[in-house]
One Martini backbone bead per residue (centre of mass of N, CA, C, O) as a GRO file, in nm:
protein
  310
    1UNK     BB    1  -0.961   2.245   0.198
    2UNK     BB    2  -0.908   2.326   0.505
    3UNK     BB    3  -0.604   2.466   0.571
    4UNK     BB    4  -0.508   2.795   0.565
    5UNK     BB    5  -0.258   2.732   0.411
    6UNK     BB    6  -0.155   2.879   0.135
    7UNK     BB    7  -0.110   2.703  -0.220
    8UNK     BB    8  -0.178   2.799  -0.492
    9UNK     BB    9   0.098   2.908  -0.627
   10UNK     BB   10   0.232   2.667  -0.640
   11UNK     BB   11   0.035   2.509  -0.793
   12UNK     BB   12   0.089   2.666  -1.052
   13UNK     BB   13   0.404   2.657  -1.089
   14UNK     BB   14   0.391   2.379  -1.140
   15UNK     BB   15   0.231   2.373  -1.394
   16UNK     BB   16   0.432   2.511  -1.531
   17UNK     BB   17   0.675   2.283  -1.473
   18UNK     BB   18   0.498   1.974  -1.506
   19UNK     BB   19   0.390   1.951  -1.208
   20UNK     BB   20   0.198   1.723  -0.986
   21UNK     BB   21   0.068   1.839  -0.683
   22UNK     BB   22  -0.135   1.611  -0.716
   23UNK     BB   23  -0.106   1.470  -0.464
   24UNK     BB   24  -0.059   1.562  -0.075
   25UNK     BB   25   0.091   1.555   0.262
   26UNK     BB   26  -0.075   1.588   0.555
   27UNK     BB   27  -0.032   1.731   0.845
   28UNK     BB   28  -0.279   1.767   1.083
   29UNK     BB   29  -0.588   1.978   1.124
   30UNK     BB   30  -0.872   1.974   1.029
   31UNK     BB   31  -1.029   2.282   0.958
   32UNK     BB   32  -0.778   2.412   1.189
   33UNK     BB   33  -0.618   2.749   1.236
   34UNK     BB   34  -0.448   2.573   1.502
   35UNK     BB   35  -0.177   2.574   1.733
   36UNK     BB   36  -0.065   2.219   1.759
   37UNK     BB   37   0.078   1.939   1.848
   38UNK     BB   38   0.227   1.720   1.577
   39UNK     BB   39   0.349   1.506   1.802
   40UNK     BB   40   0.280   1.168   1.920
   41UNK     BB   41   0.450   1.115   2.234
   42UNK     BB   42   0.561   0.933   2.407
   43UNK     BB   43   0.668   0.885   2.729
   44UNK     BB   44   1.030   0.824   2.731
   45UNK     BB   45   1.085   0.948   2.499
   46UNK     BB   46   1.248   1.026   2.238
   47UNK     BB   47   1.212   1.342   2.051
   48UNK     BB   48   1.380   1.356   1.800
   49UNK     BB   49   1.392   1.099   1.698
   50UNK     BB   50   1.050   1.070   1.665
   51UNK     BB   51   1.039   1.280   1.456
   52UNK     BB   52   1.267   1.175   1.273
   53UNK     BB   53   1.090   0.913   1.210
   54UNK     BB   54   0.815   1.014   1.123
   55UNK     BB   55   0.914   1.171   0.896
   56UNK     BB   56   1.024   0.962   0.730
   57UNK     BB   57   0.767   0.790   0.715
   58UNK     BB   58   0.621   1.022   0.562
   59UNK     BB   59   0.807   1.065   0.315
   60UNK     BB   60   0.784   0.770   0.211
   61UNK     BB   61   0.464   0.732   0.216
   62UNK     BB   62   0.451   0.959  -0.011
   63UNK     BB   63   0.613   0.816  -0.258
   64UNK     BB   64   0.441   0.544  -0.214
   65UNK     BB   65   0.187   0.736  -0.364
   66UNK     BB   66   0.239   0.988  -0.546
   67UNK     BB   67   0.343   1.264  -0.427
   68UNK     BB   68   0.453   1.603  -0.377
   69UNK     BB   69   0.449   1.613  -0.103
   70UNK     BB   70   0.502   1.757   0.256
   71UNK     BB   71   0.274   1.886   0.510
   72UNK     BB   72   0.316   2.097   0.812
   73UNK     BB   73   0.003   2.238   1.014
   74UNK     BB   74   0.060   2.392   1.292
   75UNK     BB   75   0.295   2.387   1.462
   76UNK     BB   76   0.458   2.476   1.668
   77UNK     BB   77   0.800   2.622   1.717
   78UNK     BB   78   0.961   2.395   1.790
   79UNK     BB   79   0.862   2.218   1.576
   80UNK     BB   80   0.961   2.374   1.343
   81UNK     BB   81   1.258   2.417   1.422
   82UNK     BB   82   1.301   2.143   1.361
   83UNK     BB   83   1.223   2.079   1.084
   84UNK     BB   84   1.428   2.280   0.972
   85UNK     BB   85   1.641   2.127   1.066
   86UNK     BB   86   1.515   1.850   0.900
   87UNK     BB   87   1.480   1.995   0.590
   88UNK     BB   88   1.268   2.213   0.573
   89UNK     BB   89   1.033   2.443   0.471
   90UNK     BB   90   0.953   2.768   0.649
   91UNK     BB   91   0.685   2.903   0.731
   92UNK     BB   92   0.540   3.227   0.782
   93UNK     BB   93   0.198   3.327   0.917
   94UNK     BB   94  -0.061   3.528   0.987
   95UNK     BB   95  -0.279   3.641   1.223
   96UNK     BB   96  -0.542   3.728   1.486
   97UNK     BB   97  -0.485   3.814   1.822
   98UNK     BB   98  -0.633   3.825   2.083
   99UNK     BB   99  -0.504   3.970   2.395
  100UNK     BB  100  -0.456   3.945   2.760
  101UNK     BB  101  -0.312   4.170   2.990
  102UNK     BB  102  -0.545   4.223   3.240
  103UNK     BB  103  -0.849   4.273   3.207
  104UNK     BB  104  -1.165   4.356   3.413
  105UNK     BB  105  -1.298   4.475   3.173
  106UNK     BB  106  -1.454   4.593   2.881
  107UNK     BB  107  -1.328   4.891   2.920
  108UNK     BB  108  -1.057   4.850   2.874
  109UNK     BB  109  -1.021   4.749   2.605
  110UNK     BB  110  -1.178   5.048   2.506
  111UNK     BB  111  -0.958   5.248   2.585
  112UNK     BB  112  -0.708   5.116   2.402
  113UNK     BB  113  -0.859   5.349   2.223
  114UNK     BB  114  -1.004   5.628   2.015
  115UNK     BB  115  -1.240   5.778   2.043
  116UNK     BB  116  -1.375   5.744   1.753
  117UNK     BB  117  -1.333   5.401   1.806
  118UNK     BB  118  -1.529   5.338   2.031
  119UNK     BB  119  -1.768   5.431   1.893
  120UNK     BB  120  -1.819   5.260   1.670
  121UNK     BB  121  -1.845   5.018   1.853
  122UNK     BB  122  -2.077   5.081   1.979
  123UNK     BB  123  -2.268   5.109   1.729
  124UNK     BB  124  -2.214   4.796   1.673
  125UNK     BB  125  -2.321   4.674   1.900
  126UNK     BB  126  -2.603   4.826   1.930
  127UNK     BB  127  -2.772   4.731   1.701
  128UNK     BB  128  -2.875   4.528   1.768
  129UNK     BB  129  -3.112   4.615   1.991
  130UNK     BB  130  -3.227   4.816   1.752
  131UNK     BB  131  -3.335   4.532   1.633
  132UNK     BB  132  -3.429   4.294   1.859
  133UNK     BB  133  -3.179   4.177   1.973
  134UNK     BB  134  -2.988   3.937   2.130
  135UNK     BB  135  -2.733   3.765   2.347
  136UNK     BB  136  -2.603   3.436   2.400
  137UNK     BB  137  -2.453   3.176   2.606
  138UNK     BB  138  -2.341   2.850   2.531
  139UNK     BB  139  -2.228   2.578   2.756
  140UNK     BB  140  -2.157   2.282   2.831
  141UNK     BB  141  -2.427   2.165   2.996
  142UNK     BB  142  -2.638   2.374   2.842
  143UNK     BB  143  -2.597   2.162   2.537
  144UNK     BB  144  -2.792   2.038   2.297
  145UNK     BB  145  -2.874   1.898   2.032
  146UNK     BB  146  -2.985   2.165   1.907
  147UNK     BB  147  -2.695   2.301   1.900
  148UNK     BB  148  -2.589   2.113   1.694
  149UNK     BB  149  -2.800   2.142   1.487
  150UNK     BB  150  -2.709   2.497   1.447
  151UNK     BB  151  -2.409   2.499   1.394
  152UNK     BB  152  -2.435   2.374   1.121
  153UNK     BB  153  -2.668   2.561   1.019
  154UNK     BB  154  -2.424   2.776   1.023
  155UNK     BB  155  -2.218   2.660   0.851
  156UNK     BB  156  -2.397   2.581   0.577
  157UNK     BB  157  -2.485   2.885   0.527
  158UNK     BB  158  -2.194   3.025   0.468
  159UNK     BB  159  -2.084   2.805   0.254
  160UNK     BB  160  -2.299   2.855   0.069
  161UNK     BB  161  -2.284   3.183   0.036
  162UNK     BB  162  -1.987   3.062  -0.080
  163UNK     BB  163  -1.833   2.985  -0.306
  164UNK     BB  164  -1.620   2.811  -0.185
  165UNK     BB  165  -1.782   2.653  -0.051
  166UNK     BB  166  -1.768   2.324   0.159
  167UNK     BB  167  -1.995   2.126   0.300
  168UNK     BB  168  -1.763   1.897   0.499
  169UNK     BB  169  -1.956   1.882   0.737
  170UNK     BB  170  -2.214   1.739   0.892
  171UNK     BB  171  -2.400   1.670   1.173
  172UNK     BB  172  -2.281   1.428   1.322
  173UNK     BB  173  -2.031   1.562   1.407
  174UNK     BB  174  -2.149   1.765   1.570
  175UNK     BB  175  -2.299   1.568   1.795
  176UNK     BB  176  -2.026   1.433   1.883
  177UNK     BB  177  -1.895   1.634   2.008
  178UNK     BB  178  -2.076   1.759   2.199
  179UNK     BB  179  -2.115   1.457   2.359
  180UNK     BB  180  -1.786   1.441   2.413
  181UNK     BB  181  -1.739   1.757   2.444
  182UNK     BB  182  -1.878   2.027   2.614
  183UNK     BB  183  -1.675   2.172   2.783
  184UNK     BB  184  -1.520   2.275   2.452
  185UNK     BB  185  -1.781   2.424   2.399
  186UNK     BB  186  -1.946   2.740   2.236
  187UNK     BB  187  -2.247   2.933   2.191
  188UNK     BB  188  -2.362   3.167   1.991
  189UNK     BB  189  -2.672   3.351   2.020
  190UNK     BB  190  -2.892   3.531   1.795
  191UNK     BB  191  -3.217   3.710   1.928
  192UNK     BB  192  -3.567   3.734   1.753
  193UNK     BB  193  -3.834   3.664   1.847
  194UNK     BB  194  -3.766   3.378   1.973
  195UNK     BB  195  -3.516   3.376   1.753
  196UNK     BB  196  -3.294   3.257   1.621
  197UNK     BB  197  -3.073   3.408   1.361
  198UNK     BB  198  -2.765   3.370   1.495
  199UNK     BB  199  -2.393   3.233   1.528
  200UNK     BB  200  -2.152   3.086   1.724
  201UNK     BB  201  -1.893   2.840   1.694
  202UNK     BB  202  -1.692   2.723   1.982
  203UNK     BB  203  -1.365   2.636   2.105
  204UNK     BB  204  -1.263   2.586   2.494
  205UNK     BB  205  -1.028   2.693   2.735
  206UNK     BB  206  -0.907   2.829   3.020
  207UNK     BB  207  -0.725   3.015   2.800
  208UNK     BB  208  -0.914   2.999   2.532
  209UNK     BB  209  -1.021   3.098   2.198
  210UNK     BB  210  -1.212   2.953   1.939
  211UNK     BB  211  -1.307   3.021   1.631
  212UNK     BB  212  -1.546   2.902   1.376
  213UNK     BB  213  -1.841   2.941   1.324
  214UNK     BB  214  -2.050   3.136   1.111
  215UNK     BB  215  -2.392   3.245   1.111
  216UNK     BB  216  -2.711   3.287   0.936
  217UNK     BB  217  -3.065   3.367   0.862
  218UNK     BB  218  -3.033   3.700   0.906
  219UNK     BB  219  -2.990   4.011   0.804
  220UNK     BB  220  -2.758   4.257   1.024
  221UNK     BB  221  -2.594   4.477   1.092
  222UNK     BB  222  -2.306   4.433   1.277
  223UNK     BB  223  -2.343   4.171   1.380
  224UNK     BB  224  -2.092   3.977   1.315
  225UNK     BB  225  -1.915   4.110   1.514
  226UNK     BB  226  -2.089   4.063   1.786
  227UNK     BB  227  -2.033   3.801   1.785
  228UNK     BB  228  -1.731   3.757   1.645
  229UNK     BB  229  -1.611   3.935   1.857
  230UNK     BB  230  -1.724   4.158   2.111
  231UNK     BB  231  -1.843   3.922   2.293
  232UNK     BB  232  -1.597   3.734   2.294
  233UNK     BB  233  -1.423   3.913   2.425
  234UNK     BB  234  -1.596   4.007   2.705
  235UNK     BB  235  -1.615   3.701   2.795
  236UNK     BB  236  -1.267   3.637   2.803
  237UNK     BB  237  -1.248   3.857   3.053
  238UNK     BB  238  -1.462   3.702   3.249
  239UNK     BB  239  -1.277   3.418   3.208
  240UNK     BB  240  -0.958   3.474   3.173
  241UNK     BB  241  -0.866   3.496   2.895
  242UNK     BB  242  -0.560   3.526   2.697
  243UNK     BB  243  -0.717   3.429   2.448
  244UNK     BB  244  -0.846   3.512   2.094
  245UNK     BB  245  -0.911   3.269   1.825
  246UNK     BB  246  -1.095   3.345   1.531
  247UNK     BB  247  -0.912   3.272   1.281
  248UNK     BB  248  -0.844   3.329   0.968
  249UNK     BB  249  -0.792   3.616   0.872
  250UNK     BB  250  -0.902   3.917   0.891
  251UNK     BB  251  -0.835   4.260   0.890
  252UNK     BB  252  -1.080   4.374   1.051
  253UNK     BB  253  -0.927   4.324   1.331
  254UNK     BB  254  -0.692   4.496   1.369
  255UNK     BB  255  -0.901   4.756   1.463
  256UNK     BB  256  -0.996   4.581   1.737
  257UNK     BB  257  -0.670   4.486   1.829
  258UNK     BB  258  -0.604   4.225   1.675
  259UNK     BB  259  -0.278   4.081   1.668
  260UNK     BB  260   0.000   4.001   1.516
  261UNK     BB  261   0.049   3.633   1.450
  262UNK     BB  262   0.246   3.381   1.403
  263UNK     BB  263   0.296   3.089   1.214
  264UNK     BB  264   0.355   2.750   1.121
  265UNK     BB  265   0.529   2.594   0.891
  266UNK     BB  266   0.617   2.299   0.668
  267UNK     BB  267   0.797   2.201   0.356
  268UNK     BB  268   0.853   1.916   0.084
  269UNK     BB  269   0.970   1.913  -0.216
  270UNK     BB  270   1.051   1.673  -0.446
  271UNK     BB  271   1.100   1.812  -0.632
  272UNK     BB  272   1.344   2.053  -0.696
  273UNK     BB  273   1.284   2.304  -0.844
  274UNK     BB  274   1.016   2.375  -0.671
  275UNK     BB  275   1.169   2.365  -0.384
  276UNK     BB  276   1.366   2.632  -0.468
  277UNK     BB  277   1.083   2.792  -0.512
  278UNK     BB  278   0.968   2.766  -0.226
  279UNK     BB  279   1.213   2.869  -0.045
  280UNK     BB  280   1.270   3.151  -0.193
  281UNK     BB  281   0.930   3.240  -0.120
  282UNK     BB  282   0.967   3.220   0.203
  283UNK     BB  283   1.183   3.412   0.256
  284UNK     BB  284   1.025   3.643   0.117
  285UNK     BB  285   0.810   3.641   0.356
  286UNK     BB  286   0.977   3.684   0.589
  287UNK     BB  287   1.090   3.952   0.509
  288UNK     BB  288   0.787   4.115   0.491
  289UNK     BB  289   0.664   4.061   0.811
  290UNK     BB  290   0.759   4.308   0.960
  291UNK     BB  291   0.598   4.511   0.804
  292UNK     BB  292   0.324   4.348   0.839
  293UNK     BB  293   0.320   4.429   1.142
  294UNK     BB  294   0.357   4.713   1.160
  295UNK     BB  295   0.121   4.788   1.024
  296UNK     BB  296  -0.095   4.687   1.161
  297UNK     BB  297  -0.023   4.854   1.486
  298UNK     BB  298  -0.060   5.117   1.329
  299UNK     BB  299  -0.393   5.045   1.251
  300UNK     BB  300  -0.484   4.980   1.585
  301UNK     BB  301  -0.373   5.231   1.773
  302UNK     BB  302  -0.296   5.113   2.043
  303UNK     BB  303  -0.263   5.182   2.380
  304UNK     BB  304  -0.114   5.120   2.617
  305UNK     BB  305  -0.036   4.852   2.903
  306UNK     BB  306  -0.103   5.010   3.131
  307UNK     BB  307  -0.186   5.267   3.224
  308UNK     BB  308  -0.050   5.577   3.273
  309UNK     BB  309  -0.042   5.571   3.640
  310UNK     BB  310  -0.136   5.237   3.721
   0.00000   0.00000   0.00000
């Protein structure tokens, strides 16, 4: 339900144990699998204790709705922390995130990488254009209504697309953002004989890119990985920015450079039976995390950066 910290087994042993999952009261930013601050707190409170006044009045009002439980998802390292220490039970789940050392063009990039994955990047990269594909990116003032309207129809044709898929989002929501934030959107197109054809709908800060939906409305090999890798790559190296957040999941990121990267979750079972059996599992995924992570790294088989003797 585009919460993207993953808790089906959760809800399974649930199941199994008698008791009722749903509804669960969650903490967090609707269908965004990316880490900001989830305590808004005015200038000169105290911040301990409005987090844990904040949480406190969360949790009673789970209990008088009749939740079994509180989620807060993404919230920053700081605050897992605090929830930690405020008797939460912590996860932590893998992403995959692009991070820029400092390169000066999309060459740096791809140095960084042994000649067998080069080549294979560029023939994926390349094959765009022997389809008689083109690539633009659209931004900021750039963007007009037909933009916010094909976001959507990139959205809603993916999520078609997979059993999974839950159109949840509307065209009016796409319209409303473009309009209100134009300066954190940004579109990449792909154009075939004067046609859109596919692309990705981005959200940017100066420091950030974050990928959110990808859609086509033609089918072309190698187009994803182009749109929604290799381009912004390449783009966040021209403006400068220091991460790219392409969203959850995605192990052949990994293959692209694309780092593994920590999130963090915080979780309250009122169960207890339940509570101790999540808490018992989340323990268990952190112990497996650094294995997880070395084999990651071990697979990107990235080159040092600066290179030696630069």
């Amino acid at each position: 339900m585009g919460e993207y910290i993953y808790d089906f087994a959760w809800a399974q042993a649930a199941q199994r144990m008698g008791v009722e999952y749903y509804p669960k009261l969650l903490i967090g930013a609707p269908l965004s699998p990316a880490t900001a601050p989830r305590f808004l707190i005015a200038p000169g409170e105290d911040v301990s204790d409005a987090r844990h006044a904040i949480m406190e009045a969360a949790i009673e009002s789970a209990r008088e709705e009749g939740c079994s439980s509180v989620h807060v998802l993404y919230p920053t390292e700081e605050e897992a922390d605090f929830l930690e220490r405020d008797g939460m039970a912590r996860r932590l789940t893998l992403q995959f995130h692009w991070k820029n050392p400092g390169y000066q063009r999309y060459e740096d990039y791809l140095g960084r990488f042994s000649s067998k994955r080069r080549n294979q990047f560029k023939r994926e990269r390349n094959a765009a254009a022997e389809q008689g594909i083109t690539l633009r990116t659209v931004e900021g003032a750039e963007l007009g209504p037909e933009h916010a309207r094909r976001a959507h129809a990139f959205y809603a044709a993916t999520c078609e697309r997979h059993a999974w898929g839950q159109v949840q989002l509307t065209p009016d929501f796409f319209a409303r953002v473009f309009r209100a934030m134009p300066e954190a959107m940004q579109m990449v197109e792909a154009v075939r004989g004067g046609k859109v054809v596919a692309g990705a709908f981005n959200v940017m800060t100066p420091e950030r890119l974050y990928g959110r939906y990808w859609g086509c409305f033609e089918e072309h090999p190698f187009l994803h990985f182009h749109v929604c890798l290799y381009h912004s790559v390449e783009e966040s190296i021209r403006a400068g920015r220091k991460v790219f957040e392409p969203g959850a999941g995605g192990e052949h990121k990994v293959a692209r450079g694309f780092e593994p990267t920590a999130v963090h979750s915080a979780h309250l079972l009122f169960d207890a039976r339940l509570d101790r059996a999540i808490r018992d599992a989340v323990r268990k995924e952190r112990a497996h995390l650094s294995l997880a992570v070395e084999e990651a790294e071990r697979l990107a088989g990235l080159k040092p950066w600066p290179p030696a003797g630069v």
